[in-house]
BALO-237311 format. One record per atom (N, C-alpha, C): residue number from 1; residue in three letters; atom name; x, y, z. Coordinates in steps of 0.05 Angstrom, whole numbers, plus 5000, padded with zeros to 4 digits. Each point is the difference from the previous one (the first is absolute). Last residue first. Layout:
<sites>
SITE   numi   marza   kolro      X      Y      Z
SITE    NUM     Ala      CA      X      Y      Z
...
</sites>
This chain:
<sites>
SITE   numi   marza   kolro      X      Y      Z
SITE    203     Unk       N   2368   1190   0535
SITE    203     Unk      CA   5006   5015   4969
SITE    203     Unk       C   5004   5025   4992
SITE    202     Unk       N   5012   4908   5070
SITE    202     Unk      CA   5003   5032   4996
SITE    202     Unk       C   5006   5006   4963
SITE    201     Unk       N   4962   4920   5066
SITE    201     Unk      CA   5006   5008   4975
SITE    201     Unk       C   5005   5031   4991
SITE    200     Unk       N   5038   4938   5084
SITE    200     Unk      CA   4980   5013   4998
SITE    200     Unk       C   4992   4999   4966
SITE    199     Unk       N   5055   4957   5090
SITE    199     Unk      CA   5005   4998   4976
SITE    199     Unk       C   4967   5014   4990
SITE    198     Unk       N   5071   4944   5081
SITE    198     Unk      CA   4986   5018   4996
SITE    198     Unk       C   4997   5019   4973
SITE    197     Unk       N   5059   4927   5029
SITE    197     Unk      CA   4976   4986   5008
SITE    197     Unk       C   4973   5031   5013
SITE    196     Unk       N   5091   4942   4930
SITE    196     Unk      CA   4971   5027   4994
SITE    196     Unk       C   4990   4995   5027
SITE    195     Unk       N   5096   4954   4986
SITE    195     Unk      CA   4976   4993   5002
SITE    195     Unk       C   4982   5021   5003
SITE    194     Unk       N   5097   5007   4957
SITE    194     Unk      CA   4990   4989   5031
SITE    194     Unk       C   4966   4998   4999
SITE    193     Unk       N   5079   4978   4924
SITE    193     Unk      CA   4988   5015   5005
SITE    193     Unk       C   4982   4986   5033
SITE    192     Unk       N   5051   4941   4939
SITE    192     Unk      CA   5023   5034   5002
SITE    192     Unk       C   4970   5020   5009
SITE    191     Unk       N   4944   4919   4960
SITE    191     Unk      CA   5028   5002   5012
SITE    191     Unk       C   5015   5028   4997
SITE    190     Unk       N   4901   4996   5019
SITE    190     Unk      CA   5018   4997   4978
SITE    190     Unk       C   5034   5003   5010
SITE    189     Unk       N   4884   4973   5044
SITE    189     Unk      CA   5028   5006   5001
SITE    189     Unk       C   5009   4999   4970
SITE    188     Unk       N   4898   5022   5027
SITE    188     Unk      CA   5021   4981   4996
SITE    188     Unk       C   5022   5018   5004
SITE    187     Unk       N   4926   5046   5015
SITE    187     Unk      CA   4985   4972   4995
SITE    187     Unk       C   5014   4974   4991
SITE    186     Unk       N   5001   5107   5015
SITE    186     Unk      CA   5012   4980   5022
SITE    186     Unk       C   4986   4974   5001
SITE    185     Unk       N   5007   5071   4926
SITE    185     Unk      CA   4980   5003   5022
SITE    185     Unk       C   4992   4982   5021
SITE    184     Unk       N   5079   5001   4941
SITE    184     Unk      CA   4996   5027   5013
SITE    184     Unk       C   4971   5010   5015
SITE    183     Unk       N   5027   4908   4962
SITE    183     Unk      CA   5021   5003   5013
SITE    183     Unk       C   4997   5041   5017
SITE    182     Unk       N   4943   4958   4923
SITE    182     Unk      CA   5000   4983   5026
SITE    182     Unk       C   5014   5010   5029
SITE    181     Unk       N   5017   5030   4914
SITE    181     Unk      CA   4990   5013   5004
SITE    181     Unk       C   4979   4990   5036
SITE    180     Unk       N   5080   4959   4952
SITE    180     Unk      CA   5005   5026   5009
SITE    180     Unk       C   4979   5015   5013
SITE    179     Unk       N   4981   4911   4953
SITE    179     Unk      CA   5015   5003   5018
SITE    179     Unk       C   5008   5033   5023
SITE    178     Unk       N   4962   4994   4914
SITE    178     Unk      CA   4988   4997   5013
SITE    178     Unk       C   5008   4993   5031
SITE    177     Unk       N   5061   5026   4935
SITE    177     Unk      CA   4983   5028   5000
SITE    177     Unk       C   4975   4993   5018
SITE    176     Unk       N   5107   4961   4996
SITE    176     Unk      CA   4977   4994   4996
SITE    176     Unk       C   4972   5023   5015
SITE    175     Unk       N   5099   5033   4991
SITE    175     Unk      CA   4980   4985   5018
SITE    175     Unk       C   4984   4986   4978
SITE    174     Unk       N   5061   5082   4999
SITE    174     Unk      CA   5004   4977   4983
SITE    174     Unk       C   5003   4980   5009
SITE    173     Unk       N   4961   5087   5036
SITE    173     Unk      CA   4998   4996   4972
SITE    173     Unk       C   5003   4970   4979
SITE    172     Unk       N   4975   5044   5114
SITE    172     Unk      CA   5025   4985   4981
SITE    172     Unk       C   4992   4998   4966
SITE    171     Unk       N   4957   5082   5071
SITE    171     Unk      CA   4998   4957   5006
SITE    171     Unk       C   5020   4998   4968
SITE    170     Unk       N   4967   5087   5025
SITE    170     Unk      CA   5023   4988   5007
SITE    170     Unk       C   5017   4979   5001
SITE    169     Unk       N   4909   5041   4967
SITE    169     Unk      CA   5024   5007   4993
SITE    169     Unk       C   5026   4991   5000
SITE    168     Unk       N   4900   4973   5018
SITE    168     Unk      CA   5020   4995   5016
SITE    168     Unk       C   5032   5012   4980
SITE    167     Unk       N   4910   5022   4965
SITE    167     Unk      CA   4993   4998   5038
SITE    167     Unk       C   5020   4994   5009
SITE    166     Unk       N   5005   5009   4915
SITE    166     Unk      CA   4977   5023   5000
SITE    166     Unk       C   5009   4993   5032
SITE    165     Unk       N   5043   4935   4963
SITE    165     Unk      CA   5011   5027   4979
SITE    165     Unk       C   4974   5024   5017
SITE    164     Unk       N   4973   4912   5009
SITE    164     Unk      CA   5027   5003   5016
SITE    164     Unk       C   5007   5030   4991
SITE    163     Unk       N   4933   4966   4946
SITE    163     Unk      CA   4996   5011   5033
SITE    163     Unk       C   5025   5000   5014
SITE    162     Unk       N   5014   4981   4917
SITE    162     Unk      CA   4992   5020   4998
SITE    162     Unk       C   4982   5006   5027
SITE    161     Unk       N   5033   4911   4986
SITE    161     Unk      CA   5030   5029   5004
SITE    161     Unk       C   4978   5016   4995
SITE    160     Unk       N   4948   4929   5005
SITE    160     Unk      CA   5019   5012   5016
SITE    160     Unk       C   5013   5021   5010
SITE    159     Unk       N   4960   4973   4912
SITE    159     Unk      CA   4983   5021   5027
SITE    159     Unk       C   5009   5008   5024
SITE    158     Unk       N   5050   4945   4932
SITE    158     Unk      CA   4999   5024   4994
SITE    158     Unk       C   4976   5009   5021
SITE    157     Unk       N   5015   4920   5011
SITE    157     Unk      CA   5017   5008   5016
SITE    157     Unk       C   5000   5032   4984
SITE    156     Unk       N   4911   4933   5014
SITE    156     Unk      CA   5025   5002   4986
SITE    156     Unk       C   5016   5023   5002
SITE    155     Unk       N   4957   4931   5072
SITE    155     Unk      CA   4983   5019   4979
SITE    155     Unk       C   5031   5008   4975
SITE    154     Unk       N   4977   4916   5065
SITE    154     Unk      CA   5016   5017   4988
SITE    154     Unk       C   4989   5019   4977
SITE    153     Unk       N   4962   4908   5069
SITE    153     Unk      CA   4995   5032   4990
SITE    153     Unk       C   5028   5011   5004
SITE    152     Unk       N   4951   4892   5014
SITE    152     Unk      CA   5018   5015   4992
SITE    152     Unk       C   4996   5035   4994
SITE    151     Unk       N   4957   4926   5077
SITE    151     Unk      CA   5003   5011   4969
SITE    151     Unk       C   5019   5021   5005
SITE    150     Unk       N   4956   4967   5079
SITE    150     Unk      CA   5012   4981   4990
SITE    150     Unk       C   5010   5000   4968
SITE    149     Unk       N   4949   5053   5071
SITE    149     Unk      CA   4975   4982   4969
SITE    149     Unk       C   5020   4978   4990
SITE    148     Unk       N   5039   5068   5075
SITE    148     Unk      CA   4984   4989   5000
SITE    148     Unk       C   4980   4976   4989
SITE    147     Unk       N   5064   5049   4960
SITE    147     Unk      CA   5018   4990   5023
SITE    147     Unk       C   4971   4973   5011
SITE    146     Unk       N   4987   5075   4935
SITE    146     Unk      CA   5004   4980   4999
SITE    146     Unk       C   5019   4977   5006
SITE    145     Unk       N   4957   5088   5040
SITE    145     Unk      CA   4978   4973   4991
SITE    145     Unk       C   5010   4973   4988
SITE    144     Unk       N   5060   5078   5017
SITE    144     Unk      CA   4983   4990   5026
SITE    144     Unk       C   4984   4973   4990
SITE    143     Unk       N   5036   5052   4930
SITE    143     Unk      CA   5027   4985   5005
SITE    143     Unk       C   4980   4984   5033
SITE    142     Unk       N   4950   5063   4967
SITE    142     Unk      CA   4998   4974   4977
SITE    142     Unk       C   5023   4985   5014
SITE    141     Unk       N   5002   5082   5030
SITE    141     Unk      CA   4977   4982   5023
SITE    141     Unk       C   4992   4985   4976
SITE    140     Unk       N   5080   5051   4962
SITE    140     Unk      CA   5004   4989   5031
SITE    140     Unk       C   4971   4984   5012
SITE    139     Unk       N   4977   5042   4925
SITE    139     Unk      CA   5030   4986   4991
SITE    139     Unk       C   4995   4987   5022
SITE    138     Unk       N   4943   5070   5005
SITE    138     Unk      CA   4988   4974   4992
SITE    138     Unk       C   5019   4972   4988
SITE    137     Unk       N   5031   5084   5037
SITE    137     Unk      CA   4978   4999   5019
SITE    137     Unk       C   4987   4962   4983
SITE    136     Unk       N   5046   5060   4937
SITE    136     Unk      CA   5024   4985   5024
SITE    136     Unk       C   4982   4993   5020
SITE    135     Unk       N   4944   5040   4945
SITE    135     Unk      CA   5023   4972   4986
SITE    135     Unk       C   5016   4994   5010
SITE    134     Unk       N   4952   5069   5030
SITE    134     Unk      CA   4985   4984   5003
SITE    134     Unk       C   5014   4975   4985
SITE    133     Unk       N   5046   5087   5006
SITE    133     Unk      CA   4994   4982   5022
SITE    133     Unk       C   4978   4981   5001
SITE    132     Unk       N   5008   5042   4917
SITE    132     Unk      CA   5029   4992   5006
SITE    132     Unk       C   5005   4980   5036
SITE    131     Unk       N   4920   5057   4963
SITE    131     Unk      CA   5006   4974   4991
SITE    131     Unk       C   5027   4988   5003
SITE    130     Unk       N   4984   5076   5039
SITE    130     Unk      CA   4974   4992   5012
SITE    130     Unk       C   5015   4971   4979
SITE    129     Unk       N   5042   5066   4972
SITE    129     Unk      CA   5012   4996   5028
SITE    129     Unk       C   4975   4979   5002
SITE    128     Unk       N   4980   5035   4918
SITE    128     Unk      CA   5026   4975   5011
SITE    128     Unk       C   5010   4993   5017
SITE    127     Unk       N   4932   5068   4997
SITE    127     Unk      CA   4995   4978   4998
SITE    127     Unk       C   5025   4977   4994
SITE    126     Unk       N   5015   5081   5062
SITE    126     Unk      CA   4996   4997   4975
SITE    126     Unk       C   4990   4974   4992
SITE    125     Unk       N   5023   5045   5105
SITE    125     Unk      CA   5003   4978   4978
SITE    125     Unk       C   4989   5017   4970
SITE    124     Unk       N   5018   5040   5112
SITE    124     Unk      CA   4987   4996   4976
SITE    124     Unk       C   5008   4971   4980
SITE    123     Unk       N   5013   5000   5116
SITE    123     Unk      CA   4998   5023   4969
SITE    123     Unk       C   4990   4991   4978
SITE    122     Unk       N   5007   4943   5085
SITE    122     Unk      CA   5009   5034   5005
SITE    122     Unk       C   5008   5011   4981
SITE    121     Unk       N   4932   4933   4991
SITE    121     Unk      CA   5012   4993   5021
SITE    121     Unk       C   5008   5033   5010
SITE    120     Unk       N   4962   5010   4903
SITE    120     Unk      CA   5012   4968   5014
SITE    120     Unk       C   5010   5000   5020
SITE    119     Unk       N   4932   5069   4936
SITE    119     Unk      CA   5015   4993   5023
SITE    119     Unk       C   4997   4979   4998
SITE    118     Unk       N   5005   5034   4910
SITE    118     Unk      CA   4984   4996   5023
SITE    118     Unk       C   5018   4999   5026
SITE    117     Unk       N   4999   5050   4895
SITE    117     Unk      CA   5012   4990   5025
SITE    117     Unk       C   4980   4992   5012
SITE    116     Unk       N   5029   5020   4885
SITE    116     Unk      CA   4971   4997   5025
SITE    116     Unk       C   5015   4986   5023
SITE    115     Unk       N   5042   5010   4902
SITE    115     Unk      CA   4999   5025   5028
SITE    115     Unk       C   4983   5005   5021
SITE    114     Unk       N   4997   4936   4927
SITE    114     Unk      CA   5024   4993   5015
SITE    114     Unk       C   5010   5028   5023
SITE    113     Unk       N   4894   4962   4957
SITE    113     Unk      CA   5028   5024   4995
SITE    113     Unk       C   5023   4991   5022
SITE    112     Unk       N   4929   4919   4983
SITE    112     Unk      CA   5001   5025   5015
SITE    112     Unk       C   5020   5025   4988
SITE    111     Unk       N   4971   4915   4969
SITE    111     Unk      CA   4987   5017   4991
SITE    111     Unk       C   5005   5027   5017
SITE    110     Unk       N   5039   4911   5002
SITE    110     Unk      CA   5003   5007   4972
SITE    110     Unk       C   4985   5028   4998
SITE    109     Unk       N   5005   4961   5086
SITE    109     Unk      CA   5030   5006   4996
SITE    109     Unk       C   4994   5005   4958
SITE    108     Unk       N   4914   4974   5045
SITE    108     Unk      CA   5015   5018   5002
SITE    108     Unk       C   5025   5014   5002
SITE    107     Unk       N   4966   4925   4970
SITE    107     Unk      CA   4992   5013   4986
SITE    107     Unk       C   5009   5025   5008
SITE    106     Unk       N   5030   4918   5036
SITE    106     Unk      CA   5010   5003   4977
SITE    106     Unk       C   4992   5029   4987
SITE    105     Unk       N   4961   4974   5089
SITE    105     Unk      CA   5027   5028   5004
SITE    105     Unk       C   5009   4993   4976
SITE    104     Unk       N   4927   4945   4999
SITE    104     Unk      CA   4993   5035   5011
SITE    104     Unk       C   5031   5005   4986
SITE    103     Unk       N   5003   4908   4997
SITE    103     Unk      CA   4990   5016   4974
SITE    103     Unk       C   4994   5037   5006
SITE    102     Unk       N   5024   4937   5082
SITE    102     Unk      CA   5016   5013   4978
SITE    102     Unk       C   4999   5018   4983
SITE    101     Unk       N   4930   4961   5052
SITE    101     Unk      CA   5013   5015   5012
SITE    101     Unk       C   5029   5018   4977
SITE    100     Unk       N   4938   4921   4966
SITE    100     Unk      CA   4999   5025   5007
SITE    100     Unk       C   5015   5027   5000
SITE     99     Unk       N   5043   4917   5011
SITE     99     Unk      CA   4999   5006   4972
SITE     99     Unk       C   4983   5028   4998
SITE     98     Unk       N   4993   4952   5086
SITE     98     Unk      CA   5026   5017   4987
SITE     98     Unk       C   5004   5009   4976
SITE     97     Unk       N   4930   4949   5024
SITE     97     Unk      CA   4992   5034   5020
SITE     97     Unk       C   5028   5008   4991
SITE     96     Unk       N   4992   4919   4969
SITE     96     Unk      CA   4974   5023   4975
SITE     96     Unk       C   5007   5018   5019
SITE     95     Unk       N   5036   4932   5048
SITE     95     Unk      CA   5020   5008   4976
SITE     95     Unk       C   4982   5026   4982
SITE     94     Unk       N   4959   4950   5070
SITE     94     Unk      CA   5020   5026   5016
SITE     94     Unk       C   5018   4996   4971
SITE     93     Unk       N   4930   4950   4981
SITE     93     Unk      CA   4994   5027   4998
SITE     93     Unk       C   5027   5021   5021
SITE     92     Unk       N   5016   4906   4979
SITE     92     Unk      CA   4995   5012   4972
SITE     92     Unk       C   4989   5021   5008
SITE     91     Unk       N   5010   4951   5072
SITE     91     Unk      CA   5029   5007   4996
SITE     91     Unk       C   4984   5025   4965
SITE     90     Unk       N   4922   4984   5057
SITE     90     Unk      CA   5019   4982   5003
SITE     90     Unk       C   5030   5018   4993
SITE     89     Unk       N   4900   5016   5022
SITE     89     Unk      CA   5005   5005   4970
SITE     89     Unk       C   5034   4988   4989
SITE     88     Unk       N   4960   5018   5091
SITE     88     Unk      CA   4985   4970   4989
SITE     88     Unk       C   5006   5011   4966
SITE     87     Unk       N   5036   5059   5060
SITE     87     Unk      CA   5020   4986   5001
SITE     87     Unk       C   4972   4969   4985
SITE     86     Unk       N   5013   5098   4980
SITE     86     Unk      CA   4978   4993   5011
SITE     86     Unk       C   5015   4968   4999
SITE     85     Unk       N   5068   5096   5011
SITE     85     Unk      CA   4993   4965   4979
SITE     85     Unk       C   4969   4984   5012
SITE     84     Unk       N   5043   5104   5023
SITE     84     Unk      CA   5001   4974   5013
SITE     84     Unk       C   4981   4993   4971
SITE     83     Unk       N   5043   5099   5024
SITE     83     Unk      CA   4989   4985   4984
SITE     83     Unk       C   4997   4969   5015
SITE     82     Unk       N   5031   5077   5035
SITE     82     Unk      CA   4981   5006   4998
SITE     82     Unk       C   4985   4986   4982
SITE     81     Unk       N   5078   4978   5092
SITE     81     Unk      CA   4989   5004   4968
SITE     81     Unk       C   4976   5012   4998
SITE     80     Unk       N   5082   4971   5069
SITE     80     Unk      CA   4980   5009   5003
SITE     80     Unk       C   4983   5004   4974
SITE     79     Unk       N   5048   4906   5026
SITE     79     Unk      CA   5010   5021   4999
SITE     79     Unk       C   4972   5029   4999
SITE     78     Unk       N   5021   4912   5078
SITE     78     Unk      CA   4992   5010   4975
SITE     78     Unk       C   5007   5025   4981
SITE     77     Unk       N   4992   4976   5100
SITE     77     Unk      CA   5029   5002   4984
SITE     77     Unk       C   4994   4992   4970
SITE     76     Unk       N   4911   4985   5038
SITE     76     Unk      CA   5023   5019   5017
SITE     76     Unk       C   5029   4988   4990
SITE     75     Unk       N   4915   5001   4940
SITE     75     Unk      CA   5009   4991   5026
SITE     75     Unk       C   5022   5012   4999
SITE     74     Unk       N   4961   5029   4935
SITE     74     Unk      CA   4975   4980   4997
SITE     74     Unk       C   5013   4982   5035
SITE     73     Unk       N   5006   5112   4970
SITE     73     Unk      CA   5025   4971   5010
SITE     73     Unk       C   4972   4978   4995
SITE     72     Unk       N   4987   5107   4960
SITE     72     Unk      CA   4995   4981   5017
SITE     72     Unk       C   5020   4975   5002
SITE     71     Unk       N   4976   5117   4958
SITE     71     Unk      CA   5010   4975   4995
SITE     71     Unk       C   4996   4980   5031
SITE     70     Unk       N   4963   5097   4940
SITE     70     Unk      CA   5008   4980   5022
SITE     70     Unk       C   5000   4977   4993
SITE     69     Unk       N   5024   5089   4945
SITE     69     Unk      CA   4994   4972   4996
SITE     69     Unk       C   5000   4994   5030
SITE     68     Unk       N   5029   5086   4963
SITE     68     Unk      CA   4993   4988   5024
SITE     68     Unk       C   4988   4980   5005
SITE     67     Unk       N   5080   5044   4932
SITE     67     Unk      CA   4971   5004   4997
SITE     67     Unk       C   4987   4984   5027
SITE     66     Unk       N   5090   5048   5012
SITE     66     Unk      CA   4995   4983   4989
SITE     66     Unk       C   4962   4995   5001
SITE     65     Unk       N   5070   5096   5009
SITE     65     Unk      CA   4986   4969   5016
SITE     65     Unk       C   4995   4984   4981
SITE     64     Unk       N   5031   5081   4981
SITE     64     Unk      CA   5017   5001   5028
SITE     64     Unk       C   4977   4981   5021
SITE     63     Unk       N   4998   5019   4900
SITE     63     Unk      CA   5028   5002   5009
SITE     63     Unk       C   5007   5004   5026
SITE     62     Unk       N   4914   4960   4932
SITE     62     Unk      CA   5000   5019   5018
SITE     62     Unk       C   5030   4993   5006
SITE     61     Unk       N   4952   4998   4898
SITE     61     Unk      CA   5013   4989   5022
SITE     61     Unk       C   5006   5016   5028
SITE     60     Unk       N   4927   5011   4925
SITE     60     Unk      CA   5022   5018   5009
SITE     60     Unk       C   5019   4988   5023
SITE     59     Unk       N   4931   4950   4947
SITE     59     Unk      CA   5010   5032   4981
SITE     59     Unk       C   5023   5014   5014
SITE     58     Unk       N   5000   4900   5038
SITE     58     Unk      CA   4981   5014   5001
SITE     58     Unk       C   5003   5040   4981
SITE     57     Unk       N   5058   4907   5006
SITE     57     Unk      CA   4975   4995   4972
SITE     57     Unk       C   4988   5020   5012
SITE     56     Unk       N   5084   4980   5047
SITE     56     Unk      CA   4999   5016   4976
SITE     56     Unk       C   4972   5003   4979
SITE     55     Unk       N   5005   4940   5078
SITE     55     Unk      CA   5015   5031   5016
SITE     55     Unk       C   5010   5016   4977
SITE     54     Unk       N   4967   4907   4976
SITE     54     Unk      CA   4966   5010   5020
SITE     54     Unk       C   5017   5040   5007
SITE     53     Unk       N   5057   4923   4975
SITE     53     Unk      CA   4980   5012   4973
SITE     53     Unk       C   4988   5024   5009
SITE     52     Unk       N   5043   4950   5070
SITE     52     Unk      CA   5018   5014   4987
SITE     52     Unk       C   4987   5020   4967
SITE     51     Unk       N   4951   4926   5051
SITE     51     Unk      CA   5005   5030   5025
SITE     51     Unk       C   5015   5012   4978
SITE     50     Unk       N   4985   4913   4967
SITE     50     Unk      CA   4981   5028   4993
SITE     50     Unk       C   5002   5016   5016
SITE     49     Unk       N   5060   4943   4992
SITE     49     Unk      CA   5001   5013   4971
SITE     49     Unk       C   4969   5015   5009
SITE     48     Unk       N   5026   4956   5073
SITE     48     Unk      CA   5016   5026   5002
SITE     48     Unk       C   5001   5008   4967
SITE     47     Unk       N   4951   4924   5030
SITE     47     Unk      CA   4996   5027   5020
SITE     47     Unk       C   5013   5021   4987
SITE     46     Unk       N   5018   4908   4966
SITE     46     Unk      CA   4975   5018   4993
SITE     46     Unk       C   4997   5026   5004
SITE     45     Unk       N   5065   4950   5052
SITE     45     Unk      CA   5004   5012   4972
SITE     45     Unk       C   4986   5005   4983
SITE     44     Unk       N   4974   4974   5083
SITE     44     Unk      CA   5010   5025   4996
SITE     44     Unk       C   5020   5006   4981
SITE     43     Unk       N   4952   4916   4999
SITE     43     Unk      CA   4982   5023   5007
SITE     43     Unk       C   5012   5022   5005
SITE     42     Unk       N   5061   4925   4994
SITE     42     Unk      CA   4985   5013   4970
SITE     42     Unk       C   4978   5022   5012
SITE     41     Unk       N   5034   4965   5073
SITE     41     Unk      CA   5018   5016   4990
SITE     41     Unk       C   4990   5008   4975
SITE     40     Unk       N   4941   4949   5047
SITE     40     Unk      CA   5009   5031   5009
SITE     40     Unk       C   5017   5012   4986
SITE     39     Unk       N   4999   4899   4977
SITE     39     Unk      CA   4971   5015   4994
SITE     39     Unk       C   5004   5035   5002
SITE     38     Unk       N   5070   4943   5037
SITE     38     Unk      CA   4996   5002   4977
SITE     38     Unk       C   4987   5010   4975
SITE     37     Unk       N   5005   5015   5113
SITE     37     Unk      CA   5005   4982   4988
SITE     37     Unk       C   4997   5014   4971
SITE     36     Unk       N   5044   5058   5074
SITE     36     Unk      CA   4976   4987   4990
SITE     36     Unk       C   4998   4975   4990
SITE     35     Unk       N   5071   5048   5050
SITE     35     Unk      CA   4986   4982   5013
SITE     35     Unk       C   4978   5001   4987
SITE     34     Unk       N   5092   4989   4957
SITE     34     Unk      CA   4984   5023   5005
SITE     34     Unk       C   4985   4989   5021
SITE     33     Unk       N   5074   4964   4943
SITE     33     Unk      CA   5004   5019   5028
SITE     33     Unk       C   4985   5006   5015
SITE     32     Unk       N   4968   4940   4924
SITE     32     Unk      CA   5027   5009   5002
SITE     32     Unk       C   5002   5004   5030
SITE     31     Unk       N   4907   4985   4979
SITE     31     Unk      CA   5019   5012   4983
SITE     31     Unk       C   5025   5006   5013
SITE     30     Unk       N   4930   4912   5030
SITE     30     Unk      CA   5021   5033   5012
SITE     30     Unk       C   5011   5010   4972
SITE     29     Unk       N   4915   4935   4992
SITE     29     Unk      CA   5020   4999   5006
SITE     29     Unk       C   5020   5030   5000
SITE     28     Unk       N   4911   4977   4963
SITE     28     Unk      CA   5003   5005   5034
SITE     28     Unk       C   5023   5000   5008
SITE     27     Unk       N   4980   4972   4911
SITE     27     Unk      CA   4995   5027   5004
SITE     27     Unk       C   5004   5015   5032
SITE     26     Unk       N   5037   4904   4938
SITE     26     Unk      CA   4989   5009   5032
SITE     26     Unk       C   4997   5030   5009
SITE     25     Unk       N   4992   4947   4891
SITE     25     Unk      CA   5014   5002   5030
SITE     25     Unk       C   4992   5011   5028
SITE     24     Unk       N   4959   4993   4904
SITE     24     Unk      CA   5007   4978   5014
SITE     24     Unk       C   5012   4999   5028
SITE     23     Unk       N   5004   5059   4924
SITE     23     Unk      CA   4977   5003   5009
SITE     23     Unk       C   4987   4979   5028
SITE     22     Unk       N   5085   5036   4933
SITE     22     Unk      CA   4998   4993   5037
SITE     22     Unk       C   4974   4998   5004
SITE     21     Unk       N   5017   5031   4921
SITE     21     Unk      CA   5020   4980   4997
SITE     21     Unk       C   4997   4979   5028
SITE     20     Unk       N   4978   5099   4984
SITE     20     Unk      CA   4980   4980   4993
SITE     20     Unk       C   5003   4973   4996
SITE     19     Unk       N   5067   5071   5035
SITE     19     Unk      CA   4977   4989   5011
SITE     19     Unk       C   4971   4982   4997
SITE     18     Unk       N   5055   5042   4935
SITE     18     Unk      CA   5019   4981   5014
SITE     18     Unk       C   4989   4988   5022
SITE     17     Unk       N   4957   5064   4940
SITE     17     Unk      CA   5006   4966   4989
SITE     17     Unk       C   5014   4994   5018
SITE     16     Unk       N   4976   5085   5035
SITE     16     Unk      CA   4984   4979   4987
SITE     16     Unk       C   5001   4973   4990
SITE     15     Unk       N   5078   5067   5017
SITE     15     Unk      CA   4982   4989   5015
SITE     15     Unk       C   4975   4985   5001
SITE     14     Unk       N   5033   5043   4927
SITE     14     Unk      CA   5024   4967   5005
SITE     14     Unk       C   4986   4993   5024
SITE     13     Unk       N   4953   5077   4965
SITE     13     Unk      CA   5002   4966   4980
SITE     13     Unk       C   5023   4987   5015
SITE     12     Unk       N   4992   5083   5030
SITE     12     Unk      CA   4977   4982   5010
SITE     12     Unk       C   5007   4987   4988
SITE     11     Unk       N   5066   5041   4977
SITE     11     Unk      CA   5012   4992   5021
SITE     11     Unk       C   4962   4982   5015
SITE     10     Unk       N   5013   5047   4915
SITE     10     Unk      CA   5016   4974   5006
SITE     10     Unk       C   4996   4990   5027
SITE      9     Unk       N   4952   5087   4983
SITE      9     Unk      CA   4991   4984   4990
SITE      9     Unk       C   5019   4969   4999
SITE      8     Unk       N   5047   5074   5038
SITE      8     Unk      CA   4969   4982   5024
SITE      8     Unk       C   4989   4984   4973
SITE      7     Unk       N   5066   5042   4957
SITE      7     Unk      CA   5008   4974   5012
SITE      7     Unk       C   4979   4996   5029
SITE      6     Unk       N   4971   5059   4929
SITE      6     Unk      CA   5012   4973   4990
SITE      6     Unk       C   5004   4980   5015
SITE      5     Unk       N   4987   5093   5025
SITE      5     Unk      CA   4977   4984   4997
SITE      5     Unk       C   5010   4968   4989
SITE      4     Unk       N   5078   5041   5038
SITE      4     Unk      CA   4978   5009   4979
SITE      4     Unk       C   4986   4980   5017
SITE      3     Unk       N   5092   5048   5029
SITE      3     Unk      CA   4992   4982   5006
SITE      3     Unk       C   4963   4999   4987
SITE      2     Unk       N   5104   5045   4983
SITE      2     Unk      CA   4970   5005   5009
SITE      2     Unk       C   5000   4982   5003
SITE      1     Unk       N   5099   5003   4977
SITE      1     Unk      CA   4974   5001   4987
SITE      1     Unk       C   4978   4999   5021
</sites>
């Protein structure tokens, strides 16, 4: 099955509440693996529901670039972005910028024709392509943050499998679906299997 407007519309709402749960905690603190902190990482999960919106919403999507937004680092090894959180507006507005950010690409994965292409990286997409990688994109750097924030996050395992099924074909079936999916964008181990440590969203 596709990947809907529905489930970005799910998929902001869980992010949202779940992070809202954390308001308290140590925003500065390391996401996961990553070298941003906590804060950065939501900021580019912001980032990327609206970069990703932003490469199908123009009349005539362009197919052999991406729209040209300049973008900026707020410091060095930082991540690079075009969106950023007015940080005296605290934890509650870098959540409004995601919900935002989101709400865009909800509308446009409902409104676009399913035969509309943009450029992604090295080829085309469809708006499901575009939403499909922003839910795994926002799975995995949720799984970051909440390493970091010290909270719980399990998204639910039918989205899972249905990104698995689109991007990792190959990956194990009769796995745990979050687990697994962890496991193919080299973000955990699964037993009987060797360790991801290169890994793309090929769609």
């Amino acid at each position: 099955m596709s990947i809907t407007a529905a489930d970005v519309a799910d998929t902001v709402r869980l992010t949202v509440a779940t992070l809202g749960g954390a308001r308290d905690a140590d925003w500065e603190a390391t996401a996961g693996p990553l070298a941003w902190t906590c804060w950065e990482t939501v900021e580019h999960i912001a980032d990327n529901f609206f970069f990703h919106a932003a490469q199908v919403a123009p009349a005539t999507p362009a197919t052999d670039r991406t729209v040209p937004f300049a973008w900026d680092r707020h410091r060095a090894g930082g991540p690079g972005l075009i969106i950023f959180a007015d940080r005296a507006a605290g934890v509650d507005g870098l959540l409004r910028v995601v919900d935002s950010c989101g709400g865009i690409l909800v509308s446009l994965v409902r409104t676009t024709p399913p035969t509309v292409r943009a450029h992604y990286d090295d080829g085309l997409l469809d708006v499901a392509g575009f939403a499909a990688i922003t839910i795994g994109e926002t799975l995995v750097h949720m799984d970051d943050v909440a390493q970091g924030l010290g909270i719980a996050w399990t998204p639910p395992a039918d989205l899972c499998d249905r990104l698995l099924t689109r991007f990792f074909p190959d990956a194990p079936t009769d796995t745990d679906r979050w687990a697994t999916l962890l496991w193919a964008t080299g973000r955990g181990d699964l037993p009987g299997h060797t360790r991801v440590t290169e890994w793309d969203w090929l769609a």
